[in-house]
C-alpha positions as CSV (number, residue, x, y, z in Angstrom):
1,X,-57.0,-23.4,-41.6
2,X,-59.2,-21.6,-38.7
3,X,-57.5,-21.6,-35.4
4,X,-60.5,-23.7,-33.9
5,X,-58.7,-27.1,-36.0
6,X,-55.4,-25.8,-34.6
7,X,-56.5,-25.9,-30.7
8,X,-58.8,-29.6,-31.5
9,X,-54.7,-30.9,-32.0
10,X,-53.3,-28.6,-28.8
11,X,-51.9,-30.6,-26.1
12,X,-52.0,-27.4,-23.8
13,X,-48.7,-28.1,-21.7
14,X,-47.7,-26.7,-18.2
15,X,-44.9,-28.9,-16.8
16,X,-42.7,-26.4,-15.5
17,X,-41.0,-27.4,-11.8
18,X,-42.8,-24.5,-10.3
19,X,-46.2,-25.2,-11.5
20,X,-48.8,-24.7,-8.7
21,X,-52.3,-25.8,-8.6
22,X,-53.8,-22.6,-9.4
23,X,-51.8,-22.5,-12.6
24,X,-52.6,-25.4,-13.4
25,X,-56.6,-24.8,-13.1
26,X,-55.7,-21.3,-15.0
27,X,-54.6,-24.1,-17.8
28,X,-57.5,-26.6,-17.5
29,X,-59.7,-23.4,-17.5
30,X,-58.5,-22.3,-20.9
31,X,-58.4,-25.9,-22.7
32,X,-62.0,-26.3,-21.7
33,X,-62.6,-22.9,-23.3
34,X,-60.7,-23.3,-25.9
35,X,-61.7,-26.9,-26.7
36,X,-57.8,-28.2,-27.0
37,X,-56.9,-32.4,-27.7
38,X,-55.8,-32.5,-24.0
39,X,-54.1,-30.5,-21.2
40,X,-50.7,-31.9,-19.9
41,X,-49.4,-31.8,-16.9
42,X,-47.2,-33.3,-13.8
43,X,-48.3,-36.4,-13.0
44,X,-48.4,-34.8,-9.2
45,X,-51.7,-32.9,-10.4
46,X,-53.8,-35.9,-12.3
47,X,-55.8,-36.8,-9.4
48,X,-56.9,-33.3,-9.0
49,X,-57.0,-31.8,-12.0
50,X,-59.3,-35.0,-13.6
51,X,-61.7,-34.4,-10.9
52,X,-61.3,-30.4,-11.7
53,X,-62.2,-31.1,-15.4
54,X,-65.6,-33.0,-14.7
55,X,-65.0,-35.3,-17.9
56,X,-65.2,-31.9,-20.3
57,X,-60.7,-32.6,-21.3
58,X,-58.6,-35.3,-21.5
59,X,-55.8,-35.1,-18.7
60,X,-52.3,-35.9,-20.2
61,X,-48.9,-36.8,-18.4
62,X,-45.4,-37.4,-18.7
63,X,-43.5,-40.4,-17.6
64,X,-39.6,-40.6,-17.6
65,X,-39.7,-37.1,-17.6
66,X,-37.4,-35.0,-18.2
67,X,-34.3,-37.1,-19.2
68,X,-35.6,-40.5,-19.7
69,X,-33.0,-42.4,-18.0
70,X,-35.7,-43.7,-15.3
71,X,-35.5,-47.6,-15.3
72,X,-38.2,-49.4,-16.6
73,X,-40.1,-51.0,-13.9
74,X,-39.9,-47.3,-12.9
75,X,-41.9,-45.9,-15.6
76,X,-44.3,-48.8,-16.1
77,X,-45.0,-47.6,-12.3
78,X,-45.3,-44.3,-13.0
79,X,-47.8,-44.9,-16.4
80,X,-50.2,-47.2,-13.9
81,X,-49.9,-45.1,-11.4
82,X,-50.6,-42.2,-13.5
83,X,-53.1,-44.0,-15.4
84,X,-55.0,-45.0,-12.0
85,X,-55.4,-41.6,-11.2
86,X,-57.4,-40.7,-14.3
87,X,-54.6,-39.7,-16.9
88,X,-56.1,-40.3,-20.6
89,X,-52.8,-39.8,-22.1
90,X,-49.3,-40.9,-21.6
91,X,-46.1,-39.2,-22.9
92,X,-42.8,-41.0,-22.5
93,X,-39.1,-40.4,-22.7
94,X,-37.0,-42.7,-24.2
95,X,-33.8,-43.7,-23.0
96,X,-31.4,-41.4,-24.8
97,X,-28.1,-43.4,-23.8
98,X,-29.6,-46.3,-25.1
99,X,-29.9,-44.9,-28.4
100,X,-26.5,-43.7,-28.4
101,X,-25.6,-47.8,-27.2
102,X,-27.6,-49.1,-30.2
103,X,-29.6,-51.0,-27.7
104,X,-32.9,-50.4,-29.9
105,X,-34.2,-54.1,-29.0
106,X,-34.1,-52.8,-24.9
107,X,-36.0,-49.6,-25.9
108,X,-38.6,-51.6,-28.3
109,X,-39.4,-53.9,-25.4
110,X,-39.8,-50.7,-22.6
111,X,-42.3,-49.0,-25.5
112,X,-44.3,-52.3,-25.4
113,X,-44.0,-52.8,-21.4
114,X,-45.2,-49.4,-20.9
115,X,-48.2,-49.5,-24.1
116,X,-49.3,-52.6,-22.4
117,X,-49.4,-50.7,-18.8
118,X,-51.5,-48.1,-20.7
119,X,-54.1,-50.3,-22.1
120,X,-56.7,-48.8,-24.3
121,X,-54.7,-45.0,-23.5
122,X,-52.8,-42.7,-26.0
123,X,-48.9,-43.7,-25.3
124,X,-47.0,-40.8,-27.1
125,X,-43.5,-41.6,-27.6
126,X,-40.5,-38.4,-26.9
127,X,-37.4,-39.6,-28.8
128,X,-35.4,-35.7,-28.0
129,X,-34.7,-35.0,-31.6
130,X,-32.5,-32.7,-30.7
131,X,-29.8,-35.1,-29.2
132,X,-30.1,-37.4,-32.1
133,X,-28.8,-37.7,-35.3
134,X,-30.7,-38.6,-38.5
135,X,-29.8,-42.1,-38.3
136,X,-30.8,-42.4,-34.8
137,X,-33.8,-40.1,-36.0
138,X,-34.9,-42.5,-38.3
139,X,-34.3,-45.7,-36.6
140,X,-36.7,-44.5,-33.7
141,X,-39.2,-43.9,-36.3
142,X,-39.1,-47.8,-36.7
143,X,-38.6,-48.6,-32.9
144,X,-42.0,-46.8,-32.3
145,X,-43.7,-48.3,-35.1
146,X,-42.4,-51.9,-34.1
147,X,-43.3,-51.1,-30.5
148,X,-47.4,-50.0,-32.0
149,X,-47.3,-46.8,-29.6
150,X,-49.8,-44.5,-31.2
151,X,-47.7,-41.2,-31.5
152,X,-43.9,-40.3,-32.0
153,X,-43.1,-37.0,-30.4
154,X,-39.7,-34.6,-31.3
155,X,-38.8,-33.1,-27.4
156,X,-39.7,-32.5,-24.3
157,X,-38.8,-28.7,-24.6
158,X,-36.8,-29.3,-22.0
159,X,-33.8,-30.0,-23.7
160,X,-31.1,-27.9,-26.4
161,X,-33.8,-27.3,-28.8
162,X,-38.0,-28.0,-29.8
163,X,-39.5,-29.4,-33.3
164,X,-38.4,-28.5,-36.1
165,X,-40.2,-28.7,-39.7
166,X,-37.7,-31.1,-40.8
167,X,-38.0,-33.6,-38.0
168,X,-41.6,-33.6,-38.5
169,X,-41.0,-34.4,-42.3
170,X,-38.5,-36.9,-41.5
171,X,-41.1,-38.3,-39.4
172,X,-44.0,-38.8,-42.0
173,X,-41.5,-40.2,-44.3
174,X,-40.2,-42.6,-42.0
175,X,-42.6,-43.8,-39.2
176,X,-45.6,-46.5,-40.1
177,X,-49.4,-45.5,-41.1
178,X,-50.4,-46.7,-38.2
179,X,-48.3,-44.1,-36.1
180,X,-49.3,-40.4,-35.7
181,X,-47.1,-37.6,-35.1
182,X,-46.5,-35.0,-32.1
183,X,-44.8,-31.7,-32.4
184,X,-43.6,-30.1,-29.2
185,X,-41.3,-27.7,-27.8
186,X,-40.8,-23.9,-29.2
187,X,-43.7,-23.9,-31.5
188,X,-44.7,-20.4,-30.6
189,X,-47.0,-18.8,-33.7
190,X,-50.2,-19.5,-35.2
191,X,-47.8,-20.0,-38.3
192,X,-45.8,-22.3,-37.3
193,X,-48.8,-24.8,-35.9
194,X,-50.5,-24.6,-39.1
195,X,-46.9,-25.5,-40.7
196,X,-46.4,-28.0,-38.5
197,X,-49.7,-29.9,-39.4
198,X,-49.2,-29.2,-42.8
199,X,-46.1,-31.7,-42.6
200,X,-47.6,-34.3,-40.7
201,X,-48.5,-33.5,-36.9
202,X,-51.5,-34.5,-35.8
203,X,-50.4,-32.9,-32.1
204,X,-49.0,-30.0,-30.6
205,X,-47.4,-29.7,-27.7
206,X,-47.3,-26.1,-26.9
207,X,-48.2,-23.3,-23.9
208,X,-48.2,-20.2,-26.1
209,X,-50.9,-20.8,-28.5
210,X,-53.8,-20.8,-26.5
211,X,-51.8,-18.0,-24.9
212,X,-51.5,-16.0,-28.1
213,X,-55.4,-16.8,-28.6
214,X,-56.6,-15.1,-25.6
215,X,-54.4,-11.9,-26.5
216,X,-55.5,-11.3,-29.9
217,X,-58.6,-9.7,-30.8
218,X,-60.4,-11.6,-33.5
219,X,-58.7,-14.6,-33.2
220,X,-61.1,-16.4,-35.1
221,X,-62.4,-18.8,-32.6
């Protein structure tokens, strides 16, 4: 696999808390040059940074974020208000406790309420593998199928761990055709993207790729 397939399924992500504008054109810079799925960002920076981009990247953000605990009429606000300010993609946190509750039914109907705020955008849906078990794991699988979100994401990166390879092979085994797979958090090599997509993911989420790229000499692009 060239690297040039691996960047076309980057979502190059900067969403730490001290992210400043400049960094954040540093990153837009680079997806452009690179050619990356999207870049994604704090919702803070849509406005701008779609007006930055001139139509040449999709702009992504993230609602809920970090912990997901938000309440719903809260992050259907967020999503239109993000999607109003040019955002092409939307990634969303679960609420974690509610999985833990067994209230799947409550996190189902905030998936929808949120897709429908979305419209015709990507909704990407974070279910934290990390703080889940395998049951949980695979019962999300079928919440965000039910829900017809168009991705099912492992993490935030913000949390105890990233993806893992066996997450994303739970995923393909478990989640509906119609529901594509992100990777993100920790996914650090060339290696492990192409292992990653190898298994299922269709996206990465990732800062240190395009990173990596503009270090190495003959990277192939």
């Amino acid at each position: 696999m060239e690297n040039k397939e691996i960047f076309e399924k980057v979502d190059h992500t900067l969403l730490t808390q001290t992210a400043t504008w400049s960094d954040i054109k540093t990153i837009c810079d680079d997806a452009i040059t690179y050619q990356v799925a999207s870049v994604c960002i704090p919702a803070s920076y849509v406005k701008k940074a779609k007006e930055y981009v001139e139509g040449k990247m999709k702009v992504c953000t993230v609602i809920g974020f970090p912990n997901g605990y938000n309440t719903t009429a809260v992050k259907v606000f967020e999503t239109k208000d993000a999607i109003n300010n040019g955002a092409d993609e939307i990634d969303m946190v679960i609420n974690i406790g509610h999985v833990k509750d067994g209230l799947y039914d409550m996190i189902e109907d905030e998936i929808r309420q949120i897709k429908a705020a979305c419209g015709d955008k990507v909704l990407k849906v974070i279910i934290e593998t990390c703080l889940l078990t395998e049951e949980e794991k695979i019962k999300m699988c079928e919440v965000v199928t039910n829900a017809k979100a168009d991705y099912i994401k492992t993490s935030t990166g913000f949390s105890t761990s990233g993806a893992t390879f066996e997450d994303v092979a739970l995923f393909a085994k478990y989640v509906g055709k119609d529901v594509k797979i992100k990777a993100a958090g920790g996914i650090s090599s060339f290696d492990d993207a192409k292992k990653f997509i190898s298994l299922g993911a269709s996206r990465l989420g990732t800062s240190r790729i395009v990173k990596l790229a503009k270090n190495e000499q003959g990277s192939g692009y």
